[in-house]
N, C-alpha and C positions, 0 to 999 in steps of 0.2 A: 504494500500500500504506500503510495505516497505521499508522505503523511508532514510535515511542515517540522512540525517536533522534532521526529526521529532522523532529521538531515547530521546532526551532530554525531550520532550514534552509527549511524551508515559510512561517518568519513572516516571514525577508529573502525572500523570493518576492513576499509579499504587497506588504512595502513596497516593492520596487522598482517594482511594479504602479501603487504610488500613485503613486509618483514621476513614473512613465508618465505617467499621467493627466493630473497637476496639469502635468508639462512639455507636451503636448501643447497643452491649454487655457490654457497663460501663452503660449505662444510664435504661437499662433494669434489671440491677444487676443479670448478666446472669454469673454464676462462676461454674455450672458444664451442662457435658453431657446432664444431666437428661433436665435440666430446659433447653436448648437450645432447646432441642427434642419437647418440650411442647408448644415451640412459632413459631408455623409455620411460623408468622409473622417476627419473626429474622432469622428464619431457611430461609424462600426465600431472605430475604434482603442481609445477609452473602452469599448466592450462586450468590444471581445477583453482588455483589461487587465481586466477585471471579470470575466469567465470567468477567466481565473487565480488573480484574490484566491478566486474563490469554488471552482475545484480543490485550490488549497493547504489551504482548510479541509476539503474534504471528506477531504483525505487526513492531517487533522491524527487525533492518535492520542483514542479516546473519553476517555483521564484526562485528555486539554489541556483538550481540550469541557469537560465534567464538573467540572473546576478551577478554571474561568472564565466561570461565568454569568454573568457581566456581559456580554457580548459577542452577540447573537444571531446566536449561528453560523448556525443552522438556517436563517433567513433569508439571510443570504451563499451557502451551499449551494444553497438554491433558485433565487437567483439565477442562478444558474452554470445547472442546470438549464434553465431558461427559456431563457437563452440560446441554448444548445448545444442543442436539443431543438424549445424553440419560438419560435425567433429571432423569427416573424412577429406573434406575439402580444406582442412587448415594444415597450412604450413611449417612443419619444425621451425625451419631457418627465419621463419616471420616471427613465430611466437620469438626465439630465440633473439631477433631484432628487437621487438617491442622489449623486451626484457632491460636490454642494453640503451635503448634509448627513449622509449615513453615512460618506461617506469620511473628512471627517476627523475625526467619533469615533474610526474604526476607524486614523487614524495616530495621533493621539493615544494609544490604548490600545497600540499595537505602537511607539511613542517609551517607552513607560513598560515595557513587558515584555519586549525585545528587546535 
């Protein structure tokens, strides 16, 4: 539900998500494309923490959206989609991309808004 209240609570969601991630790939000494490709095991655990970041936005309320176009929700949303929908059509070396370069805009921006 999109609920106005629960926006604050949805964006400690997101970061613990990242948290996930970034621990998962420290602790695995996971530092290129290759070797992420090779652990299907981090490969589902980074998409199922990515389906999360990108639930908690869908379920963010439209004035959070709408407040903070800086942010390409629409894109984190679709992600999620993708995922959950058409798991077979996503990309190792994408997720692996996003990994390296939208996640930590998007902790960077939820370090500053949160």
């Amino acid at each position: 539900m999109r609920d106005k209240k629960n926006d604050n609570a949805r964006l400690e969601l997101m970061k613990e998500a990242i948290a996930n991630i970034e621990d998962f790939l420290a602790k695995t000494e996971t530092s290129s494309v290759e070797e992420f490709i090779s652990n299907k095991i981090i490969c589902h655990a980074v998409a199922y923490n990515l389906q999360c970041v990108g639930e908690n936005v869908y379920k963010l309320s439209k004035d959070y959206i709408n407040s903070h176009p800086e942010m390409d929700w629409e894109s984190m949303e679709g992600l999620r989609h993708l995922l959950v929908h058409d798991y077979y059509n996503a990309s190792m070396p994408m997720i692996w991309e996003i990994t390296q370069t939208d996640i930590p805009l998007l902790k960077e921006y939820l370090n500053k808004n949160v």
